[in-house]
C-alpha positions in Angstrom: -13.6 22.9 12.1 -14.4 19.9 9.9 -13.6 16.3 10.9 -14.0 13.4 8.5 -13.9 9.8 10.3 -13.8 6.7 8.5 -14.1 2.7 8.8 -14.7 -0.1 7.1 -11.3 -1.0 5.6 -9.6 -4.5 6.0 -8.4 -7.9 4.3 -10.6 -9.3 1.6 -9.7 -12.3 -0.7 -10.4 -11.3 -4.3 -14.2 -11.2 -5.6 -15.0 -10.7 -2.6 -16.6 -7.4 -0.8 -16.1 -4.5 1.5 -18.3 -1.1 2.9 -16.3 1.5 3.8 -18.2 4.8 5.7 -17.3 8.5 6.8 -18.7 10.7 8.6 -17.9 14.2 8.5 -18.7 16.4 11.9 -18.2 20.3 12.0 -19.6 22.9 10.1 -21.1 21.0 7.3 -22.9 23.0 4.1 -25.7 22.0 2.4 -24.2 21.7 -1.1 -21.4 20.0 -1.1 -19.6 16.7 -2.8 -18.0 13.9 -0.8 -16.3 10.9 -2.2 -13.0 8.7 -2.2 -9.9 8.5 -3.5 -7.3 5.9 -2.9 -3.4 5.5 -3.4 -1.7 2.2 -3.5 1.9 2.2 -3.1 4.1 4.2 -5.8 1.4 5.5 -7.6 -0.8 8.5 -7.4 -3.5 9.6 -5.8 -6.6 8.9 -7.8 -10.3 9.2 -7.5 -12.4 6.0 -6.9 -16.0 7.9 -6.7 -18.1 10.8 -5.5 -21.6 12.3 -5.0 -22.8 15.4 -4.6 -25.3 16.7 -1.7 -27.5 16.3 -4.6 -27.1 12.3 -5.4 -25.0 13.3 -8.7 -22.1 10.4 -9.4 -19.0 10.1 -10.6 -17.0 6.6 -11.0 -13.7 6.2 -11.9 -13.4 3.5 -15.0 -11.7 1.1 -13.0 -14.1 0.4 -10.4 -17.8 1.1 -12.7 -19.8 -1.6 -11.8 -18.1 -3.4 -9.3 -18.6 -0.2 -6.5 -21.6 1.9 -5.2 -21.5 5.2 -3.6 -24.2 6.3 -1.9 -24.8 8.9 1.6 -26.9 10.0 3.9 -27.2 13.8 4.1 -29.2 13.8 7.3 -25.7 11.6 8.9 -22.9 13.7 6.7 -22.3 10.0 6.3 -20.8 8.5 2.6 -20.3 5.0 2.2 -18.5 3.0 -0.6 -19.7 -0.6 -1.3 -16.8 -2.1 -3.0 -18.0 -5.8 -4.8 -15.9 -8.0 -7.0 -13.0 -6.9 -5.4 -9.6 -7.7 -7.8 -5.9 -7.2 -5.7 -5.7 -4.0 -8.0 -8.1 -2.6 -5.6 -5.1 -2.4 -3.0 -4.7 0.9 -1.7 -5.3 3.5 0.8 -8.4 4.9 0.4 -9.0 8.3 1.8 -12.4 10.0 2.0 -13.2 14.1 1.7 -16.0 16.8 1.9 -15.6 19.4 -1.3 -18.1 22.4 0.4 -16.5 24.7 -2.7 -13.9 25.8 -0.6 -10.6 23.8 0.5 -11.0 20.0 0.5 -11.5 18.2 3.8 -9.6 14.7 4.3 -10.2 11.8 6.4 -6.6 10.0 7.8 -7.0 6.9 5.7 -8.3 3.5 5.5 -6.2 0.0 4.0 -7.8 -2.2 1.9 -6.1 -4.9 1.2 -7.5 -7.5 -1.6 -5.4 -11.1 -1.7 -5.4 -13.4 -4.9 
């Protein structure tokens, strides 16, 4: 069984910053791509950013240059540094493990950016 905890979520006033982390526990493969996506209110589920076990990135166009993913494959750890924050940033953001298989979620973590 897999098992993806998260943290780092909270209240930010705009430009400002936040690190969100998960760690996934379980049987973890090698290969495998973890990342984020997030959902504010009425609005879909999109992706924000992931990496693959290999350091390969992905970005969303929204959030290119303002946030950073990076992990730690020894930890099954992924972080997300989030900078410049803007109150469209608002959402729910959910972490998961892709190990080619079904997708693995985390239970969710609110960030909340004021103007």
């Amino acid at each position: 069984q897999v098992q993806l905890v998260e943290s780092g979520g909270g209240l930010v006033q705009s430009g400002g910053s936040l690190r969100l982390s998960c760690t996934a526990s379980g049987s973890i493969s090698r290969m495998n791509v973890m990342g984020w996506y997030r959902q504010a209110p009425g609005k879909q589920r999109e992706l924000v950013a992931r990496i693959s076990s290999g350091g390969m990135t992905k970005y969303a166009d929204s959030v290119k240059g303002r946030f950073t993913i990076s992990r730690d494959n020894a930890k099954n750890t992924v972080y997300l540094q989030m900078n410049s924050l803007k109150p469209e940033d608002t959402a729910d953001y959910y972490c998961y493990l892709d190990q080619y298989g079904p997708n693995y979620w985390g239970q969710g973590t609110q960030v909340t950016v004021s103007s």
